[in-house]
C-alpha positions as CSV (number, residue, x, y, z in Angstrom):
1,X,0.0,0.0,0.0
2,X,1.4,3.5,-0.8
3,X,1.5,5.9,1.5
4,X,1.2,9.4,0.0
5,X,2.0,12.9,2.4
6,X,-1.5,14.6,0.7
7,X,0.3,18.3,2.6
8,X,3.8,18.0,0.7
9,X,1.8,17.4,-2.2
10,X,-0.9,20.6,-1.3
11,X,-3.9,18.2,-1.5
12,X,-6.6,18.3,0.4
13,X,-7.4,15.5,2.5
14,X,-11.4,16.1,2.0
15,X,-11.8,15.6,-1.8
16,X,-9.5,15.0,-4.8
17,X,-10.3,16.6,-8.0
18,X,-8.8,14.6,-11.5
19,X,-6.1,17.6,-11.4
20,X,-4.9,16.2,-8.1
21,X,-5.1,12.8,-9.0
22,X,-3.3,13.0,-12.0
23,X,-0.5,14.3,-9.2
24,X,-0.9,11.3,-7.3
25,X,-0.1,9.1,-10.3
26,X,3.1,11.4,-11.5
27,X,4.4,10.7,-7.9
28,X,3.9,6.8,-7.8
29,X,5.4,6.4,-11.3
30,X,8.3,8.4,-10.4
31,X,11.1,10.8,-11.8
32,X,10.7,11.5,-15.3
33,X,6.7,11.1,-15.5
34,X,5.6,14.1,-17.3
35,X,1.9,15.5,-16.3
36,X,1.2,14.7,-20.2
37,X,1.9,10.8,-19.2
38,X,-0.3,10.6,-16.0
39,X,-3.0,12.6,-17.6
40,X,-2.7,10.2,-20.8
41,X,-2.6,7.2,-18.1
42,X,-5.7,8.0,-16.5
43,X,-7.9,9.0,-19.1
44,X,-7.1,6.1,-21.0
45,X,-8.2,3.7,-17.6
46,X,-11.2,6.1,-17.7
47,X,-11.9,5.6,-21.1
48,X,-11.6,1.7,-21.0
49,X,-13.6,1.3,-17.6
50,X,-16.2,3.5,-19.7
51,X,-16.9,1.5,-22.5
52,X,-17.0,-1.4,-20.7
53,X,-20.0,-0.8,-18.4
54,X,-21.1,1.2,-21.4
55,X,-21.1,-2.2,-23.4
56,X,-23.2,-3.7,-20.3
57,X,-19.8,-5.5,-18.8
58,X,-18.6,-5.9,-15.3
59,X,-15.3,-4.2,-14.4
60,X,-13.3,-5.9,-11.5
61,X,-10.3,-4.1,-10.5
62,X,-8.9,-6.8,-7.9
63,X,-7.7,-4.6,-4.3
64,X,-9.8,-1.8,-5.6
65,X,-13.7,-2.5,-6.9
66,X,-16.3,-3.5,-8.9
67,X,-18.0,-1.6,-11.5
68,X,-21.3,-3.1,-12.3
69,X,-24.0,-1.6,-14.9
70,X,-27.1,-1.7,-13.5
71,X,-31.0,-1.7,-15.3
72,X,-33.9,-0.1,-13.3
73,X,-37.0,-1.2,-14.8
74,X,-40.3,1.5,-15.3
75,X,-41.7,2.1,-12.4
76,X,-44.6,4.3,-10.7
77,X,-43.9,7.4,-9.0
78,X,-45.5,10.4,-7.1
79,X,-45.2,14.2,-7.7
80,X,-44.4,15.3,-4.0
81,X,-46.2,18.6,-4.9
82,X,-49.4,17.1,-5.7
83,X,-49.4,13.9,-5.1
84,X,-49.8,12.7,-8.8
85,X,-48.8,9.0,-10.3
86,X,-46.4,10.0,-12.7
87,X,-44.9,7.2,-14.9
88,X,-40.7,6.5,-14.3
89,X,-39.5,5.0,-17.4
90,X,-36.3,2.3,-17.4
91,X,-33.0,3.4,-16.8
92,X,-29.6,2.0,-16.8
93,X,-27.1,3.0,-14.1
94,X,-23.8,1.8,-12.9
95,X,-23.0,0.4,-9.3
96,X,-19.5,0.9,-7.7
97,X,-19.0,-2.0,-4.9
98,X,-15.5,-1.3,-3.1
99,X,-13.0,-4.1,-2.4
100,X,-12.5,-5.0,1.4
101,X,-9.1,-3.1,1.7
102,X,-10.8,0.7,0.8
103,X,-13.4,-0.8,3.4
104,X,-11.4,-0.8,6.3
């Protein structure tokens, strides 16, 4: 497991934005990795992850999660202003599970 110091870095420990994480990935790959390489890097995992679940696959990335796509079939609904049915067509989403380590 790496062990990052997120304050030498000026990142804050609340949220990480792709700027940020694109630093993250310049530091783990070491001297010489340009920003141009890390961005590169991560949009292409991005992009693959993407079409996946976008061709209804499952994504398992072992030590770090599951993405899943997900269907939600029509359903009823109510307006909370006036209390009307109102007719929820089908969706597709996709689920993120964690693995047990980002659990803990």
């Amino acid at each position: 497991m790496v062990n990052y110091d997120l304050l030498t870095l000026n990142i804050s420990l609340s949220d990480m934005n792709k700027a940020e994480l694109i630093q993250l990935i310049r530091t783990e790959l070491g001297e010489g990795t340009t920003t141009k390489t890390a961005t590169e890097a991560l949009n292409a995992t991005l992009s693959a992850i993407s079409k996946a679940v976008a061709n209804k696959e499952k994504v398992q990335i072992i030590g770090f999660g599951t993405f899943e796509p997900k269907e939600r079939p029509a359903r009823t609904g109510r307006n909370p202003r006036t209390g009307e049915q109102v007719s929820i067509p089908a969706s597709s989403t996709v689920t993120f599970k964690p693995a047990a380590a980002l659990k803990s």
